[in-house]
VEXKEBA-55825 format. One record per atom (N, C-alpha, C): residue number from 1; atom name; x, y, z; residue in one letter. Coordinates in pm, 1 decimal. Example, Ala and Ser with C-alpha at 12.3 -4.5 7.8 and 13.67 -1.06 7.14 Angstrom:
2
R   seq   atom         xx         yy         zz   type
R     1      N     1319.0     -569.0      780.0      a
R     1     CA     1230.0     -450.0      780.0      a
R     1      C     1320.0     -330.0      780.0      a
R     2      N     1285.0     -225.0      708.0      s
R     2     CA     1367.0     -106.0      714.0      s
R     2      C     1290.0        3.0      787.0      s
This chain:
170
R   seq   atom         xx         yy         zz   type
R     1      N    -6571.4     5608.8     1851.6      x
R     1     CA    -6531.9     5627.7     1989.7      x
R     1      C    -6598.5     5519.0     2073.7      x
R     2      N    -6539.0     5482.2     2154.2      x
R     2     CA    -6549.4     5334.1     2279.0      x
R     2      C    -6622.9     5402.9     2373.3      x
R     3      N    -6722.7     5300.3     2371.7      x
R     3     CA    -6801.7     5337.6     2544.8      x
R     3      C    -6696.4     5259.0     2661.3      x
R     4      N    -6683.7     5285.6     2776.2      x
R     4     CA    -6651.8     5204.9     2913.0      x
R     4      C    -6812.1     5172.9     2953.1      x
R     5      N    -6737.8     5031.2     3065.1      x
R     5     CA    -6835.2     4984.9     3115.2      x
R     5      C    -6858.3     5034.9     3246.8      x
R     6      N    -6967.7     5024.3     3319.6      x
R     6     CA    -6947.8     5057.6     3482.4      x
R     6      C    -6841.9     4974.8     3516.7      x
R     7      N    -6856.6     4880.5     3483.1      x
R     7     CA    -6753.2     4767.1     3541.6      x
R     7      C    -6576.4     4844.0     3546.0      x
R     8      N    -6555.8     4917.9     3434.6      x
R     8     CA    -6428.2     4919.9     3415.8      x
R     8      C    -6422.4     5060.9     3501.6      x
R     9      N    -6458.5     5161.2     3552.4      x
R     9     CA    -6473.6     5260.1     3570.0      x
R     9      C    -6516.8     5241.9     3724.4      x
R    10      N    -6540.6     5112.6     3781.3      x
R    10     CA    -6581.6     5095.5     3925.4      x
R    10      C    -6422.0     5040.2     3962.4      x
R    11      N    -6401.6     4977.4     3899.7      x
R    11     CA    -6269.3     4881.6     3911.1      x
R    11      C    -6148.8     5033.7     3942.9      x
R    12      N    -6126.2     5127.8     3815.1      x
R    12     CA    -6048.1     5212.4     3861.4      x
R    12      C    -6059.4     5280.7     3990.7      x
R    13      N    -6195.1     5300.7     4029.5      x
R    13     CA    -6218.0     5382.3     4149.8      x
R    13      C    -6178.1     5270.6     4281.3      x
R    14      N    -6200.8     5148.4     4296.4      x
R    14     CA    -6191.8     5062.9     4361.4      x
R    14      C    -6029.6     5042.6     4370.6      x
R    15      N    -5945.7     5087.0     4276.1      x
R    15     CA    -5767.8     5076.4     4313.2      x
R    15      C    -5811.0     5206.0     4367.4      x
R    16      N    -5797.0     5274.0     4320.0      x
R    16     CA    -5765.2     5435.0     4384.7      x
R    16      C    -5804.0     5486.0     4490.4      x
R    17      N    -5918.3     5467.1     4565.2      x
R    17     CA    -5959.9     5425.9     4675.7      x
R    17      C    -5886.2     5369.8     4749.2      x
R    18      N    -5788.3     5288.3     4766.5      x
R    18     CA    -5675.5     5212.5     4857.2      x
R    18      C    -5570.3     5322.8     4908.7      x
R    19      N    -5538.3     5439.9     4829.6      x
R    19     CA    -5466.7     5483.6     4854.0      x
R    19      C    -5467.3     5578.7     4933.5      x
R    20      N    -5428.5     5682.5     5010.2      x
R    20     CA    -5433.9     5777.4     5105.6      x
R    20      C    -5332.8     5873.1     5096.3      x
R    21      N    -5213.6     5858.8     5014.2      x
R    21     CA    -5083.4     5943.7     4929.2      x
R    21      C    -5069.2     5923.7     4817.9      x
R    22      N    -5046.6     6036.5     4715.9      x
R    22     CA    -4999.8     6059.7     4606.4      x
R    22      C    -4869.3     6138.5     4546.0      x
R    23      N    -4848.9     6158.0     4462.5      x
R    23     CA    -4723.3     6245.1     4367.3      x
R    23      C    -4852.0     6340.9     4278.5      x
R    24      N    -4813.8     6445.8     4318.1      x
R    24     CA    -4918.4     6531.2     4235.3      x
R    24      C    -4826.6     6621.5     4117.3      x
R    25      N    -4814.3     6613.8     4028.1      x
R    25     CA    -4746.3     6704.0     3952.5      x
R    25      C    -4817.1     6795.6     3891.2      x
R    26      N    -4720.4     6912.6     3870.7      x
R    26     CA    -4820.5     7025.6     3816.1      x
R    26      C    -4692.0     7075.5     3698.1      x
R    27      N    -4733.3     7216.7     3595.4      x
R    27     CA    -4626.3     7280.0     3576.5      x
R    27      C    -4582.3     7384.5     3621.6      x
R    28      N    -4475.6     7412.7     3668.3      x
R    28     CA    -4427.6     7552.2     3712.3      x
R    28      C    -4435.7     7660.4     3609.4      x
R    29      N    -4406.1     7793.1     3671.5      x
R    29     CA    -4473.2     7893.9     3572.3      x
R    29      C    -4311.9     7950.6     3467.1      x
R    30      N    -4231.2     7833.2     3493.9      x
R    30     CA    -4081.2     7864.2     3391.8      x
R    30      C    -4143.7     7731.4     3281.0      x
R    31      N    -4247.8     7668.0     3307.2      x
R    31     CA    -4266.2     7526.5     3203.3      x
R    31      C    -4258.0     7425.4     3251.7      x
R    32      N    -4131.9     7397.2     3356.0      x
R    32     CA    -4050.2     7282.4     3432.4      x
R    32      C    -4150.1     7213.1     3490.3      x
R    33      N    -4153.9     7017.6     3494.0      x
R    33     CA    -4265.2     6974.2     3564.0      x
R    33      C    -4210.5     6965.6     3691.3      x
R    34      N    -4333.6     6961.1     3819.6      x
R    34     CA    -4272.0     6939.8     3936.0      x
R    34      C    -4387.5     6871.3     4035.5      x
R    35      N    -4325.1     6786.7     4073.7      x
R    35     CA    -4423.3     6682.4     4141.6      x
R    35      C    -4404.8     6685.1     4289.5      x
R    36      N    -4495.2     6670.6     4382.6      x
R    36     CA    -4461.9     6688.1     4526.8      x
R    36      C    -4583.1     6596.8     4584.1      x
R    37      N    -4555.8     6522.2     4692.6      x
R    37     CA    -4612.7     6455.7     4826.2      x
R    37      C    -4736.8     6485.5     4867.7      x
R    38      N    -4853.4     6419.9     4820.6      x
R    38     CA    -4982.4     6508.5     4872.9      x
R    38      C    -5077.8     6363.4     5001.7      x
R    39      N    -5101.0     6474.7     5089.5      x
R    39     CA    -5202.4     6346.2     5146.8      x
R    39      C    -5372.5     6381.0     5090.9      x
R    40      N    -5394.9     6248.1     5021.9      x
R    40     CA    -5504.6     6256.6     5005.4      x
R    40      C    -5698.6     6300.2     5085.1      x
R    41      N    -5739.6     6413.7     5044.9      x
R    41     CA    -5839.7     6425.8     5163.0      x
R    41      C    -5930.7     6351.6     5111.9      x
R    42      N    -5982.2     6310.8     4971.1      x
R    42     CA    -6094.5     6277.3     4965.5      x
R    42      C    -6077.3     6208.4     4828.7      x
R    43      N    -6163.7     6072.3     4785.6      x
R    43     CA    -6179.1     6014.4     4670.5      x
R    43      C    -6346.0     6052.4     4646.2      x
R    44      N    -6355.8     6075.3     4545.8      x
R    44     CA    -6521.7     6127.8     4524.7      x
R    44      C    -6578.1     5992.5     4475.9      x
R    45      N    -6633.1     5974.0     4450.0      x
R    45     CA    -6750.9     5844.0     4350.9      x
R    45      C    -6759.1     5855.8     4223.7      x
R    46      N    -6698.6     5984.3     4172.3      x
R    46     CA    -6720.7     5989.1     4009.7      x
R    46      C    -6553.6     6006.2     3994.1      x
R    47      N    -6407.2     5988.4     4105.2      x
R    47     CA    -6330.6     5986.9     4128.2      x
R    47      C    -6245.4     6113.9     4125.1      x
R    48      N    -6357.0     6236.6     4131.5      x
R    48     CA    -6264.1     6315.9     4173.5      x
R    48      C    -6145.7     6346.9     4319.3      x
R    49      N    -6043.7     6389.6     4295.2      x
R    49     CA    -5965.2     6365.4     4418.1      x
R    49      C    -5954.9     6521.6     4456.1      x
R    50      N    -5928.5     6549.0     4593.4      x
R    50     CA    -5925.1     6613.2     4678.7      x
R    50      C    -5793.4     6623.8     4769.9      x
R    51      N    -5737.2     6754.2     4749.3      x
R    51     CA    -5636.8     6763.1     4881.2      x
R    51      C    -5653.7     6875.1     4968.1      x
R    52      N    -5560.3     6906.5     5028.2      x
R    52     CA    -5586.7     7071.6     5124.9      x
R    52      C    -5422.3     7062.7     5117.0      x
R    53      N    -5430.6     7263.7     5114.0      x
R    53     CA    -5303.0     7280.6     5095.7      x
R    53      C    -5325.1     7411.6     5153.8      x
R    54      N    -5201.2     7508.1     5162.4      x
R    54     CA    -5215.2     7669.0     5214.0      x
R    54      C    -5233.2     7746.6     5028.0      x
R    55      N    -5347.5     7806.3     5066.7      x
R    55     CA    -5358.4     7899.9     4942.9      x
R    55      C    -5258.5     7984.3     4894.4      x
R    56      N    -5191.6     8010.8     4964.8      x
R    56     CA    -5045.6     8091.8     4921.7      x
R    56      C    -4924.5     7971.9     4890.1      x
R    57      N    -4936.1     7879.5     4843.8      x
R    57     CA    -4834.9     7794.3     4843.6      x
R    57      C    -4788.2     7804.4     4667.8      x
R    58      N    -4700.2     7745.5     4673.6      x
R    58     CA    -4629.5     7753.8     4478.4      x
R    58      C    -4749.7     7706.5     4386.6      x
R    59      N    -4779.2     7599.3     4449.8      x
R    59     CA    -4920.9     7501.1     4371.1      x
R    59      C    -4971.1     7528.5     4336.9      x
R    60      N    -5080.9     7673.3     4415.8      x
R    60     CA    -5200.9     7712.6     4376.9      x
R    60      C    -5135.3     7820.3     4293.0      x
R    61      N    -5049.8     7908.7     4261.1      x
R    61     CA    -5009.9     7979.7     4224.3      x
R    61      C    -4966.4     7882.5     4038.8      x
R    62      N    -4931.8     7782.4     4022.5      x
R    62     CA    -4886.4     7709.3     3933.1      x
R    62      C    -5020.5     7645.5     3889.7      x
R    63      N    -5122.9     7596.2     3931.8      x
R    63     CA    -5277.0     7572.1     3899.0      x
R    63      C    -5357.4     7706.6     3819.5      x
R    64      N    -5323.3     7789.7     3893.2      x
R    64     CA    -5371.1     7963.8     3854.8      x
R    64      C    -5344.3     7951.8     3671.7      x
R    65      N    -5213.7     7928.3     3672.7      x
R    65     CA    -5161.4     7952.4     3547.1      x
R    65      C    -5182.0     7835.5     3423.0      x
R    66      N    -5148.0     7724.5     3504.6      x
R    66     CA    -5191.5     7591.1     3349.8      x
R    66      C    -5244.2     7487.3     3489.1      x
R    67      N    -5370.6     7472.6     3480.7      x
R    67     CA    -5472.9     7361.1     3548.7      x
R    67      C    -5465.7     7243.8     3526.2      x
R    68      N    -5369.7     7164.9     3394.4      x
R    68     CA    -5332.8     7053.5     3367.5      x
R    68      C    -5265.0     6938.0     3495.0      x
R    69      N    -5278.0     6873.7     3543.2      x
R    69     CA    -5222.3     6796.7     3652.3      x
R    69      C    -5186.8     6664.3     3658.8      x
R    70      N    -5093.4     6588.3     3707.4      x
R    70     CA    -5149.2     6439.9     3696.4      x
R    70      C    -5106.9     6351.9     3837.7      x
R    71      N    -5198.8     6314.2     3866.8      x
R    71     CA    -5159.9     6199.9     3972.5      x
R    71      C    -5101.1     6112.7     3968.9      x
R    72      N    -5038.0     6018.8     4016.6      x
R    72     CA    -4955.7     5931.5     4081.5      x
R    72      C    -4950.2     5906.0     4164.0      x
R    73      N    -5039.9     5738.8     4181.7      x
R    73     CA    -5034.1     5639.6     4320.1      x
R    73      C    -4952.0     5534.1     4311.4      x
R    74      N    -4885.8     5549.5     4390.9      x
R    74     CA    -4845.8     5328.0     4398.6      x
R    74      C    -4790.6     5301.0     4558.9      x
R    75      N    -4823.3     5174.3     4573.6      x
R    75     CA    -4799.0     5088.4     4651.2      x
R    75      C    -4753.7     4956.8     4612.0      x
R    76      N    -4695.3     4856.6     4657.6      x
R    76     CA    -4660.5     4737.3     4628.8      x
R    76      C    -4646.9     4686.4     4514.1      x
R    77      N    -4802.2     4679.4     4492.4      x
R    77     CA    -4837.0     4642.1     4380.1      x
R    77      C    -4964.7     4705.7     4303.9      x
R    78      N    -5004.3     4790.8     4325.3      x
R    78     CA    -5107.2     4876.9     4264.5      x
R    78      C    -5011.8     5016.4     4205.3      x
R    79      N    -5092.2     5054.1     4130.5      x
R    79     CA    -5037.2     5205.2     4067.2      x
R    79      C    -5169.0     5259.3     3989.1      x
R    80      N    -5150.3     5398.6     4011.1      x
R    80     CA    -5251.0     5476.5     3908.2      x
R    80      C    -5205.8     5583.8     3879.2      x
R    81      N    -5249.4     5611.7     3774.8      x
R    81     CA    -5185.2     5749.5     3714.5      x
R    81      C    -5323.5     5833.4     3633.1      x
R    82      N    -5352.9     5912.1     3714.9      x
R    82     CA    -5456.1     6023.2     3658.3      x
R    82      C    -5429.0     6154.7     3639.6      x
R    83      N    -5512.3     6180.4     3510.6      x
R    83     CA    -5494.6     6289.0     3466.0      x
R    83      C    -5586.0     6400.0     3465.7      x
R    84      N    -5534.5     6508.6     3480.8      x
R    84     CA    -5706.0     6621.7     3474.6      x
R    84      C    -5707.2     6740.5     3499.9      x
R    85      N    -5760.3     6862.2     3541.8      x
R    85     CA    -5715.0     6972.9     3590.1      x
R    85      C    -5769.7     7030.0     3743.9      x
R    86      N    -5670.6     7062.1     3808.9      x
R    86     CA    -5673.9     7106.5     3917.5      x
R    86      C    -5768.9     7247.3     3943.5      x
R    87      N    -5851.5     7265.2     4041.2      x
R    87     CA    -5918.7     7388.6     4083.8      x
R    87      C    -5876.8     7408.1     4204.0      x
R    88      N    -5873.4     7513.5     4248.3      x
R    88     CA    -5891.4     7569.9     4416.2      x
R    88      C    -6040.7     7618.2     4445.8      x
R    89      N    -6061.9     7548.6     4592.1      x
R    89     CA    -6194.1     7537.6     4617.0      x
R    89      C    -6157.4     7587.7     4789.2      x
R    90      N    -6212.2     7695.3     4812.4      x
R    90     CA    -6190.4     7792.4     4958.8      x
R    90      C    -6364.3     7739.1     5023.0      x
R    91      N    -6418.6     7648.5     4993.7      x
R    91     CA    -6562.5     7611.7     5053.9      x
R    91      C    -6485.3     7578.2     5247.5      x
R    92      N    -6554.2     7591.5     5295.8      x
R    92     CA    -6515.2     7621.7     5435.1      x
R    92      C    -6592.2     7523.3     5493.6      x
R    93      N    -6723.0     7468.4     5429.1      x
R    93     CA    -6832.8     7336.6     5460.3      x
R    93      C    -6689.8     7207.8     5442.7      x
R    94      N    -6632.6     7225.2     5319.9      x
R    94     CA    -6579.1     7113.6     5262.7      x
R    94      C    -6464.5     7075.3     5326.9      x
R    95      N    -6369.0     7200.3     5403.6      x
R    95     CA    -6253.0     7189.5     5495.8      x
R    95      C    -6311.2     7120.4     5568.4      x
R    96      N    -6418.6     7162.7     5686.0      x
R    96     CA    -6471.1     7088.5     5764.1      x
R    96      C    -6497.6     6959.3     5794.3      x
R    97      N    -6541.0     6903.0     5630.8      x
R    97     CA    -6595.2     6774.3     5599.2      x
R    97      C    -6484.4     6667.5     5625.8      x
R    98      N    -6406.0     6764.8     5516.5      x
R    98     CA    -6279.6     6611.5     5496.4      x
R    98      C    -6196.1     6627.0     5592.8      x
R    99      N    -6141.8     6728.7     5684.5      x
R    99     CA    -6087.8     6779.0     5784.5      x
R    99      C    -6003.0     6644.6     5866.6      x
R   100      N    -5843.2     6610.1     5858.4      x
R   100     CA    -5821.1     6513.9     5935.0      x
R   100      C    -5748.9     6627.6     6062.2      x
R   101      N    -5736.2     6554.1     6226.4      x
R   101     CA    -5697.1     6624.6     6296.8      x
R   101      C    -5528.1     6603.1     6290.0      x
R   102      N    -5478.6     6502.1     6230.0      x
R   102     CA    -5347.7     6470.5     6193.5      x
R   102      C    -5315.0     6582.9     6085.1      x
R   103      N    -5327.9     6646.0     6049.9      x
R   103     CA    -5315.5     6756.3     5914.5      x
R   103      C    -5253.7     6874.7     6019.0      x
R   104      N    -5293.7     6878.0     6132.8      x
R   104     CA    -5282.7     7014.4     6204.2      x
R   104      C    -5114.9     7038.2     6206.0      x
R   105      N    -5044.4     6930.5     6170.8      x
R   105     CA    -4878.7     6936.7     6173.7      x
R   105      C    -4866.1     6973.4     6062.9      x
R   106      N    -4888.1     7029.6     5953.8      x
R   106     CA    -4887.0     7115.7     5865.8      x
R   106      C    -4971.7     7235.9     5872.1      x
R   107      N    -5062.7     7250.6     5915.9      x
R   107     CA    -5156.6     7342.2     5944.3      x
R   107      C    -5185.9     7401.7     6068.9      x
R   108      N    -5119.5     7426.6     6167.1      x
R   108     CA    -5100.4     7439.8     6282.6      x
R   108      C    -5225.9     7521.3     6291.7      x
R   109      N    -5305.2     7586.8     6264.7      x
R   109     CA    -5407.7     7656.7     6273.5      x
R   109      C    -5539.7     7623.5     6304.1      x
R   110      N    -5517.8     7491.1     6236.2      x
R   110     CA    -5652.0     7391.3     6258.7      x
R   110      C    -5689.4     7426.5     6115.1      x
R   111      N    -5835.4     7360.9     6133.5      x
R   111     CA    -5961.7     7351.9     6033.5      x
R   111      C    -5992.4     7486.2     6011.3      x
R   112      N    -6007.3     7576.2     6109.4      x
R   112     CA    -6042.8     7736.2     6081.7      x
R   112      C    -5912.6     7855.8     6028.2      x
R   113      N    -5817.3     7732.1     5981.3      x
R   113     CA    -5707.8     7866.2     5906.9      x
R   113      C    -5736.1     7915.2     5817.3      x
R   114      N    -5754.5     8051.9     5765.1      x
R   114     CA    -5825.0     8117.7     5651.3      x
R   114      C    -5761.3     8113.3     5535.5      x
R   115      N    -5612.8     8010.4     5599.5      x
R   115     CA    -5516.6     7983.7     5445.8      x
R   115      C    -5551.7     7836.6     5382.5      x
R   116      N    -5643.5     7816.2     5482.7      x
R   116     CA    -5651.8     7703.1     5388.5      x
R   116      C    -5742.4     7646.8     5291.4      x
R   117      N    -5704.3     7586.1     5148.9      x
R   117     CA    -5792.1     7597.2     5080.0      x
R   117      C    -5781.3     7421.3     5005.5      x
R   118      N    -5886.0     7384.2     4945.9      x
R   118     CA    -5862.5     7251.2     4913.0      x
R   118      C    -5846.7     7239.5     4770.3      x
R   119      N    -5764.0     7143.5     4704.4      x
R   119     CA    -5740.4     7129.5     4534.1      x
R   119      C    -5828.3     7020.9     4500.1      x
R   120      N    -5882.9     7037.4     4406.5      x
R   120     CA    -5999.4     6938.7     4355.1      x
R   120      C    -5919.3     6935.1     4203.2      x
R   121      N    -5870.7     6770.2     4178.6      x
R   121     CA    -5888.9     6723.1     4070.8      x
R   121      C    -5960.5     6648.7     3999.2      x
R   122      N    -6045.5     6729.1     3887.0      x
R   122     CA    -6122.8     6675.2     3823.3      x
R   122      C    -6046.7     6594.6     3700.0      x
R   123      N    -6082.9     6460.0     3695.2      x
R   123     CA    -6017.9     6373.7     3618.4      x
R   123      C    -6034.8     6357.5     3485.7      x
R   124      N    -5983.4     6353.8     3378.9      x
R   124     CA    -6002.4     6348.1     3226.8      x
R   124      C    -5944.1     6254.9     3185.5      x
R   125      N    -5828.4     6147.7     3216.2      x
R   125     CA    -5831.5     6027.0     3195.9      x
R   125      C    -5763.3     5931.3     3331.6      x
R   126      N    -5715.0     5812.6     3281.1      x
R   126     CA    -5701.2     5757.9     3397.4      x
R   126      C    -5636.3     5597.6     3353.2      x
R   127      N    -5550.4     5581.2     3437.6      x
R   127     CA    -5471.5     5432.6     3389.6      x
R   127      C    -5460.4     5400.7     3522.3      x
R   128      N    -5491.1     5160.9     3574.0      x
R   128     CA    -5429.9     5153.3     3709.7      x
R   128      C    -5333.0     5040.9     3628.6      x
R   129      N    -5279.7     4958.1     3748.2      x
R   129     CA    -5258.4     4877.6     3708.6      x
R   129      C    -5258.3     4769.5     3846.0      x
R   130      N    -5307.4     4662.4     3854.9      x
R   130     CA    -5362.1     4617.9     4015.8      x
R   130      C    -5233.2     4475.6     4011.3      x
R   131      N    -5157.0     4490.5     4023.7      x
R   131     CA    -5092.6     4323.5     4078.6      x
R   131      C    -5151.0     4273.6     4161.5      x
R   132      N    -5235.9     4332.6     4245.4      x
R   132     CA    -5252.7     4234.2     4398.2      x
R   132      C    -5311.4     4121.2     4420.4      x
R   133      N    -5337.3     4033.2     4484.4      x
R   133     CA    -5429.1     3935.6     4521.9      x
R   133      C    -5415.8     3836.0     4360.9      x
R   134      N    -5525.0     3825.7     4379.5      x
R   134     CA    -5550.3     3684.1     4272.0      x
R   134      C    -5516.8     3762.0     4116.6      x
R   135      N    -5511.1     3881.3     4120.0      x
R   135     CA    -5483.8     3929.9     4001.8      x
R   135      C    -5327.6     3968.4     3970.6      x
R   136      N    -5227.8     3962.1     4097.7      x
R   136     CA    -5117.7     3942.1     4120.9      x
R   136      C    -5076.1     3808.3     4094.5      x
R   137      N    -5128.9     3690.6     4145.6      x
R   137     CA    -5111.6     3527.8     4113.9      x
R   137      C    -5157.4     3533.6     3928.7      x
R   138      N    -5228.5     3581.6     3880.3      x
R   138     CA    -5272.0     3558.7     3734.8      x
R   138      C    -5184.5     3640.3     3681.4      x
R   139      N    -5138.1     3705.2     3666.6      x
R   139     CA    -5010.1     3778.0     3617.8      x
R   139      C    -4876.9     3713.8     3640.5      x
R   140      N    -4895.6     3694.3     3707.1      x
R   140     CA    -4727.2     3571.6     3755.2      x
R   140      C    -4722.3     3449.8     3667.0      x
R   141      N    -4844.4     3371.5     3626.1      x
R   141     CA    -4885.6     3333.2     3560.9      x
R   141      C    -4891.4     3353.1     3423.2      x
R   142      N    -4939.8     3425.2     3359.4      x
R   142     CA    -4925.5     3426.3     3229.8      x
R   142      C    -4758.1     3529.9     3178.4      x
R   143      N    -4724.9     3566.0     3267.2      x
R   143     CA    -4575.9     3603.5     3272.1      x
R   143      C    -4504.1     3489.0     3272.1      x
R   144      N    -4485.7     3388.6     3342.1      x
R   144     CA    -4414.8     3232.8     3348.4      x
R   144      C    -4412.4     3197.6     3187.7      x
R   145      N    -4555.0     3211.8     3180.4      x
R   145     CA    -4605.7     3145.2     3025.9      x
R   145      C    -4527.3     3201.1     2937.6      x
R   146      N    -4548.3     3319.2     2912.6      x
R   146     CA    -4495.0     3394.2     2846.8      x
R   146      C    -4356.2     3405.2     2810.4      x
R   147      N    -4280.5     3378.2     2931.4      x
R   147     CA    -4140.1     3356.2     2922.8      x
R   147      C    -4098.0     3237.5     2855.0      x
R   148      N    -4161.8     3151.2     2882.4      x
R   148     CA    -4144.6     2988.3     2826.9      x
R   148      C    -4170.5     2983.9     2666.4      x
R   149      N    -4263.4     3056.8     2642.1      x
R   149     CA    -4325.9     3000.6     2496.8      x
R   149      C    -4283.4     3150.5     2406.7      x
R   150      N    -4181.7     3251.8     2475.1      x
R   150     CA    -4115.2     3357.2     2422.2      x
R   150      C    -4229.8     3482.1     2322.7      x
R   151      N    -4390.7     3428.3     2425.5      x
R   151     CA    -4445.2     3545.3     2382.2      x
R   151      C    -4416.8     3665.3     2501.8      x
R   152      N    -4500.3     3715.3     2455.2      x
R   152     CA    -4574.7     3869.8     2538.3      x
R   152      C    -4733.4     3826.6     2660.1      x
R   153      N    -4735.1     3829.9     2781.4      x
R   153     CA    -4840.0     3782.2     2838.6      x
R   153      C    -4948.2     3879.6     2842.2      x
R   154      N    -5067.3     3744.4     2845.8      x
R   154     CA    -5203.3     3875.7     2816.6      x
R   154      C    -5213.8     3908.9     2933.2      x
R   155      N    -5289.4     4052.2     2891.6      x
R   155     CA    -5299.2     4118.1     3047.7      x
R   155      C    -5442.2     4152.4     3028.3      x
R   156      N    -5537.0     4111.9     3144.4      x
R   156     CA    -5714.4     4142.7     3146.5      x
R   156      C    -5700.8     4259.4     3224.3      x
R   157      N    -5847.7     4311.9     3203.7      x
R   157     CA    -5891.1     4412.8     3288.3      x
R   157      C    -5869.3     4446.8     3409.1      x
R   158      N    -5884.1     4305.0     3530.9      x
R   158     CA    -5833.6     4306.2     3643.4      x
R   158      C    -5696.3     4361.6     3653.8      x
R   159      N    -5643.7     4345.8     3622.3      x
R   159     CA    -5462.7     4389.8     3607.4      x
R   159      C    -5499.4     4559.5     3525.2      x
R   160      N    -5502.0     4567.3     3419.9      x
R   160     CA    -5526.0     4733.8     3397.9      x
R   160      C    -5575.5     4762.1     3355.0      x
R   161      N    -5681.0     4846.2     3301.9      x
R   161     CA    -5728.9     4905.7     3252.4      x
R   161      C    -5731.2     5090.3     3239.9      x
R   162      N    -5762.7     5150.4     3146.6      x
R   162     CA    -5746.0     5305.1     3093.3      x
R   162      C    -5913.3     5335.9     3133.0      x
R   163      N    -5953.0     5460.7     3194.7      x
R   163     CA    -6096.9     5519.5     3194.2      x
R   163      C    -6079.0     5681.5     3114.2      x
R   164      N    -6148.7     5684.1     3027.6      x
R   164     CA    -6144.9     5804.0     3006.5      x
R   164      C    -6304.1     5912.5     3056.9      x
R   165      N    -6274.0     5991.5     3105.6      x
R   165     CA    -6420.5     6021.1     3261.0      x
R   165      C    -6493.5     6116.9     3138.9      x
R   166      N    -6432.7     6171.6     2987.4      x
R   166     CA    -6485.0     6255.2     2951.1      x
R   166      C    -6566.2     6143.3     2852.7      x
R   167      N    -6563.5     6035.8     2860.8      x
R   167     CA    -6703.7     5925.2     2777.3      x
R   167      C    -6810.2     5855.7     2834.1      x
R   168      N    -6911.3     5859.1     2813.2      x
R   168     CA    -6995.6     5782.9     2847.3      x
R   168      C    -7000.8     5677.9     2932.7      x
R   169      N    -7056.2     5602.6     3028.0      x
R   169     CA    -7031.5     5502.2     3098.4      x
R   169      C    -7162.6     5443.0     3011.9      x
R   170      N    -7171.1     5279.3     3003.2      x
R   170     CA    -7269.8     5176.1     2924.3      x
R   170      C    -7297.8     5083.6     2992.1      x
């Protein structure tokens, strides 16, 4: 079994961090997958993610039953896809904390609605993939190449890498 480096495991948190919306999928309690629109409340440092939702909603009711979950970010040119299981967390410190006042258009109640409760995904693996910036120009790049000389282009760390959160960091 492979250790990760900090390096590779800062890098994932450092895409995922950019983002502020996701696709959260869960399974429904017929099996069926079903993915829905989440605004992100919180990226943790060991990358757990955070949303708020109404405790009576399908979600928490579909978490109840199989805790398996997976995320889905992208923008432009970034994407991540994490995997892990979902909890419901009714901490009332933690509403507070991450609390945006833009949320209240779903939550008309405010911060003190007693329906509201936050989903904490704890992560068990994890894939990005970063086009942007200079790692967007180096990919364009060995893609050109690649086309020309009818290989396959290498792709480094900067561009993607896999974390798995249940191994060791080295």
């Amino acid at each position: 079994m492979s250790t990760q480096t900090i390096k590779e495991f800062q890098k994932f948190h450092d895409v995922m961090e950019k983002f502020d919306s996701a696709m959260l999928v869960s399974r429904t309690l017929d099996g069926e997958l079903r993915s829905r629109p989440m605004v992100i409340a919180k990226v943790e440092n060991d990358c757990r993610l955070w949303f708020i939702t109404n405790l009576y909603s399908g979600k928490v009711e579909e978490f109840l039953e199989d805790p398996h979950v997976n995320v889905a970010l992208q923008n432009g040119s970034q994407y991540v896809s994490l995997s892990g299981e979902a909890t419901i967390d009714r901490n009332r410190a933690k509403v507070e904390e991450f609390w945006n006042e833009s949320w209240k258009t779903w939550f008309p109640g405010g911060k003190e609605d007693p329906e509201l409760a936050l989903i904490c995904v704890e992560p068990d693996q994890g894939q990005y993939w970063d086009n942007s910036g200079t790692s967007g120009m180096k990919y364009l790049y060995e893609a050109s190449k690649a086309y020309f000389s009818g290989t396959k282009p290498e792709i480094d760390e900067d561009i993607h890498g896999s974390v798995d959160f249940r191994e060791p960091l080295t």
